[in-house]
LUMPABA-420679 format. One record per residue (C-alpha): residue in one letter; y, x, z. Coordinates in steps of 0.05 Angstrom, whole numbers, plus 32768, in hexadecimal, padded with zeros to 4 digits. Example, Ala and Ser with C-alpha at 12.3 -4.5 7.8 and 13.67 -1.06 7.14 Angstrom:
REM LUMPABA-420679
a7FA680F6809C/s7FEB8111808F/
//
This chain:
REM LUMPABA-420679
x800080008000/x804A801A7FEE/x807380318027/x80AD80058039/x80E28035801E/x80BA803D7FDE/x80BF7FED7FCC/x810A7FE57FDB/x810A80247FAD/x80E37FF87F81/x81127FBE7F8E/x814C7FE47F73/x813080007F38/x811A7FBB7F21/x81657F9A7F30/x817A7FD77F01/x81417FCE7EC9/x81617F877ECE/x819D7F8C7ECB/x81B67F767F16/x81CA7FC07F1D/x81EC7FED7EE9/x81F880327EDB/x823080467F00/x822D80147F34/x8243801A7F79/x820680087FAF/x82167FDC7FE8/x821880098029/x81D98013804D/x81E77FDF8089/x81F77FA1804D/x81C17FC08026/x818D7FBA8062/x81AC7F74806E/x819A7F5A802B/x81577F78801D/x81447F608066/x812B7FA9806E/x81437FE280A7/x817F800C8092/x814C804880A2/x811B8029806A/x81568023803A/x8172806B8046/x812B807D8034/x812D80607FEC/x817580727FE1/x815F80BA7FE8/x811680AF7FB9/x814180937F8A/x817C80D17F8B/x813E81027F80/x813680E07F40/x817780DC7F2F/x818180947F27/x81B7808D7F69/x81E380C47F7F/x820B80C37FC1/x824E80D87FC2/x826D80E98003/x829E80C0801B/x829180917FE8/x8250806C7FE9/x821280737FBB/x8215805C7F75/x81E280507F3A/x81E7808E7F0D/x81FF808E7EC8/x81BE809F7EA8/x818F80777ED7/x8174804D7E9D/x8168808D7E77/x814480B67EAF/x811880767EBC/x810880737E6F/x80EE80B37E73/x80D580B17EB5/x80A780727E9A/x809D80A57E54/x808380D67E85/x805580B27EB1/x803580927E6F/x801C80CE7E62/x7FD380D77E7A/x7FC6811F7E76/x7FF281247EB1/x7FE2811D7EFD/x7FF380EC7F2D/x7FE8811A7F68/x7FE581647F70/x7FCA819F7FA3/x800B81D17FB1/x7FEB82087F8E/x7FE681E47F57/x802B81C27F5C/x804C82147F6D/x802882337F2F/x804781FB7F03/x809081FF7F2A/x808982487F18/x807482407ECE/x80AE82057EC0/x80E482137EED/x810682517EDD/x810582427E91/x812C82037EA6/x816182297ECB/x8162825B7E98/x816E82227E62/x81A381FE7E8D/x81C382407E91/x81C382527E4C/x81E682097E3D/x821D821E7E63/x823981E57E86/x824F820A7EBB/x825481F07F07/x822881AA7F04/x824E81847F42/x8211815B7F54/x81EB81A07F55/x822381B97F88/x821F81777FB2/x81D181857FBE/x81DD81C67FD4/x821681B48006/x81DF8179801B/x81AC81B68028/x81E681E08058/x81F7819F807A/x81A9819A808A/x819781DA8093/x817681DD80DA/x812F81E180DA/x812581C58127/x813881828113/x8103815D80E8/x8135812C80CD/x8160816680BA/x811D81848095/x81148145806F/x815E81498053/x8154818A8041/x8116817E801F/x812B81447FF8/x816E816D7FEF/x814181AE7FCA/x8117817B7FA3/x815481597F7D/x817A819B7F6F/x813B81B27F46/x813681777F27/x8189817A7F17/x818281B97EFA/x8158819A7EC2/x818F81657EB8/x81BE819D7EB0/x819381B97E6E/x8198816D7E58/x815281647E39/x8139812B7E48/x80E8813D7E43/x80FE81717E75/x811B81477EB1/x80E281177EAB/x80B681537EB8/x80E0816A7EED/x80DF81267F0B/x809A81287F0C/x809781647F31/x80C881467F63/x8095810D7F69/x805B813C7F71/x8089815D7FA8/x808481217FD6/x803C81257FE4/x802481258028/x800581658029/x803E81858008/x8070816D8038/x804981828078/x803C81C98052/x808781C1803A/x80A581B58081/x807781E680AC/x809582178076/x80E4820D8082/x80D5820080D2/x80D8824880DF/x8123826080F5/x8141828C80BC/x811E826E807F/x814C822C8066/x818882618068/x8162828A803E/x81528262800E/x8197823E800F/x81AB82877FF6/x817B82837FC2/x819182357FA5/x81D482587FA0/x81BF82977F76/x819C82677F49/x81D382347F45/x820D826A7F3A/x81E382907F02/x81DE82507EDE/x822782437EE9/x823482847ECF/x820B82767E91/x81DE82B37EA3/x8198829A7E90/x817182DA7E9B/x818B82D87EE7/x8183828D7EF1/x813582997ED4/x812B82D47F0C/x814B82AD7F41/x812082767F3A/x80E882997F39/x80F382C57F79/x810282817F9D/x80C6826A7F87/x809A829F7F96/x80B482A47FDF/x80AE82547FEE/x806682667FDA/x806282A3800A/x80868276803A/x805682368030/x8012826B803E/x7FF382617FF8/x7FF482A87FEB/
//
């Protein structure tokens, strides 16, 4: 059975497919949100943030969250994507690592060599990461978490090909399996490590900025070969 955060997710993504919502859109806030879905604000807080990880709301601070521009477009190849039956629903972390590591740094490198310079949405997620940063608080760990899984999946926005964010959004799906959350959060529990690898979302998201692709590309894969070290699967 789907988790309760998962069908107001659900909820929202059919109001869109519909038509209730549109691209663009400011959300109700959390508390009217709750109120008319009959659900807890902690349940709707929940979807907001499985739906910003695949890009169909961002939240704006001081503003509110709103429907993105391209939601319809991510969802058509979101729905392209899971059509497709060569590829897995589920995923062991090795598995999911080796293919981060085979995937990921050619999409930096590509969203560096289309030099767009500084993505603000990119820049938001990593200001969301230094907000939640300490590792002692498990709430903090789950905001950092779903913080690291959107800006991968922004940077293949960035490149602006569309077979490559549904791919990354399937990673980003394959990234909230249970086992890979446990491994995930035992990983940035110990003291030092989510500064660390703040450090390293900045080296990757400044060489793309600076349109250096060859850096981006090395970046990305030094930060995921430590999160490997880091998670034990070495």
């Amino acid at each position: 059975m789907r988790q309760r955060y998962e069908q107001i997710a659900d909820r929202l993504v059919d109001d869109l497919r519909r038509g209730v919502l549109r691209p663009g859109q400011r959300l109700p806030g959390e508390r009217d949100l709750a109120a008319q879905l009959g659900v807890g604000r902690a349940s709707v807080r929940e979807a907001l943030g499985a739906l910003a990880i695949r890009g169909i709301v961002e939240t704006r601070p001081g503003a509110g969250s709103f429907v993105t521009a391209d939601a319809l477009e991510r969802l058509a190849a979101a729905d392209a994507l899971r059509d497709t039956p060569a590829l897995p629903a589920d995923a062991g972390p090795d598995a999911l690592l080796e293919a981060r590591r085979a995937i990921e740094p050619e999409i930096a490198a590509l969203a560096a060599a289309r030099g767009a310079g500084e993505d603000p949405d990119v820049a938001a997620l990593l200001d969301e990461m230094a907000r939640s940063a300490d590792p002692r608080d498990p709430e903090q760990r789950r905001r950092w978490s779903d913080a690291d899984r959107a800006f991968h999946r922004q940077l293949a926005v960035v490149t602006g090909n569309p077979v490559l964010i549904a791919v990354a959004e399937h990673l980003a799906s394959l990234m909230d399996q249970p086992l890979w959350q446990q491994l995930r959060d035992e990983s940035i529990a110990v003291p030092g490590r989510t500064t660390l690898q703040l450090a390293e979302h900045r080296l990757i998201a400044a060489a793309i900025a600076d349109g250096d692709a060859a850096a981006a590309r090395q970046h990305t894969i030094q930060h995921i070969d430590r999160a490997r070290r880091f998670m034990a699967l070495d």
